[in-house]
C-alpha positions in Angstrom: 86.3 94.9 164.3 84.8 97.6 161.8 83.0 96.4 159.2 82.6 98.3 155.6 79.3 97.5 154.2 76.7 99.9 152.9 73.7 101.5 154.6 71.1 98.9 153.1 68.2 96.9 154.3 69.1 93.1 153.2 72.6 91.7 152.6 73.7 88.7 150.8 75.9 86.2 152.5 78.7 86.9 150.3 78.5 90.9 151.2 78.6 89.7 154.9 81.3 87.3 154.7 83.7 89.4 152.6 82.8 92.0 155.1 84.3 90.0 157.8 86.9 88.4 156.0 85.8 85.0 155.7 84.0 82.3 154.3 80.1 82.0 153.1 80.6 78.9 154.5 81.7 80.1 158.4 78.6 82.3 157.9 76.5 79.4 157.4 78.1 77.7 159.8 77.2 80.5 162.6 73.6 80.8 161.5 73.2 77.1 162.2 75.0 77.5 165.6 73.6 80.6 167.0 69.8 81.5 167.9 70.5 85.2 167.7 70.9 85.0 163.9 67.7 85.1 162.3 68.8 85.8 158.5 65.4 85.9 156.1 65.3 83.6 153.4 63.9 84.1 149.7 62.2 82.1 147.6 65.9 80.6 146.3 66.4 80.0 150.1 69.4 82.5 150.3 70.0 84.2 153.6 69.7 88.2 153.5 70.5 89.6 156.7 69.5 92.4 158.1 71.4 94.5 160.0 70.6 93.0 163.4 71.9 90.2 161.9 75.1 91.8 161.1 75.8 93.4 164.6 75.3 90.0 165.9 77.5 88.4 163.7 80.1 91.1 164.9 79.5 90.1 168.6 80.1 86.5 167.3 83.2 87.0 165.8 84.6 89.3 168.6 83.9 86.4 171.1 85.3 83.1 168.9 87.6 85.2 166.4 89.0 87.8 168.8 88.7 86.8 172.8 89.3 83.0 171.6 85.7 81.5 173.2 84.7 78.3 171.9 80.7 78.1 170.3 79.7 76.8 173.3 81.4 79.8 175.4 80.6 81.9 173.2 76.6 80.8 173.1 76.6 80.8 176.8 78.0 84.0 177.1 75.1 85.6 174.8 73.1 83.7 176.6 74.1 85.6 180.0 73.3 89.0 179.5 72.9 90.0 175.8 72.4 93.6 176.6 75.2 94.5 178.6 77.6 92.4 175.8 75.9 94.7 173.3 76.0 97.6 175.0 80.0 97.0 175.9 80.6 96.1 171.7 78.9 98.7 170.3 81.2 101.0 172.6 84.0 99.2 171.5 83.0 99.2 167.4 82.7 103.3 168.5 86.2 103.5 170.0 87.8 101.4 166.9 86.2 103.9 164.8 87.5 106.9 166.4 90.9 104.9 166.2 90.2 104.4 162.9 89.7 108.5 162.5 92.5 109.1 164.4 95.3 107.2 162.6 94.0 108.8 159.2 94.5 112.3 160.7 97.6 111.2 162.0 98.9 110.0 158.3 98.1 112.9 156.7 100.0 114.9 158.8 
């Protein structure tokens, strides 16, 4: 899945989860589940991420959105080897973009 969100240093849940086309409250949801996101909190206590934060989230949401895993497939599966599922998603987010680039050219043809 690519993601349109600006080049910035903090987002606000509502940036993220419109980003990824769902609720605040899935967001929320994910940041209890999941160790890996480690969104900063102001003096409010709302969540800015970072954008660690959001490729994590994206690896989430490929896993339980996209392949189907459960939370607790999905943790354990982070869990395994988080550099070789990073490695293989951030080829995939390259490929979808060059899809993305592709399909453009191709309809203004």
């Amino acid at each position: 899945m690519h993601i349109n969100l600006p080049d910035k240093r903090y987002y606000k849940i509502g940036e993220v989860a419109k980003a990824f086309n769902v609720n605040a409250s899935l967001i929320r949801f994910w940041d209890k589940e999941f160790d890996i996101i480690k969104p900063k909190k102001n003096a409010k206590g709302n969540r800015m991420f970072t954008s660690e934060d959001i490729k994590n989230l994206q690896m989430i949401y490929h896993l339980v959105k996209e392949k189907g895993f459960t939370l607790d497939g999905a943790r354990t599966k982070l869990k395994e080897n988080p550099e070789k599922l990073k490695e293989n998603h951030s080829i995939i987010a390259r490929l979808e973009a060059i899809k993305d680039e592709l399909i453009q050219i191709k309809n203004q043809l």
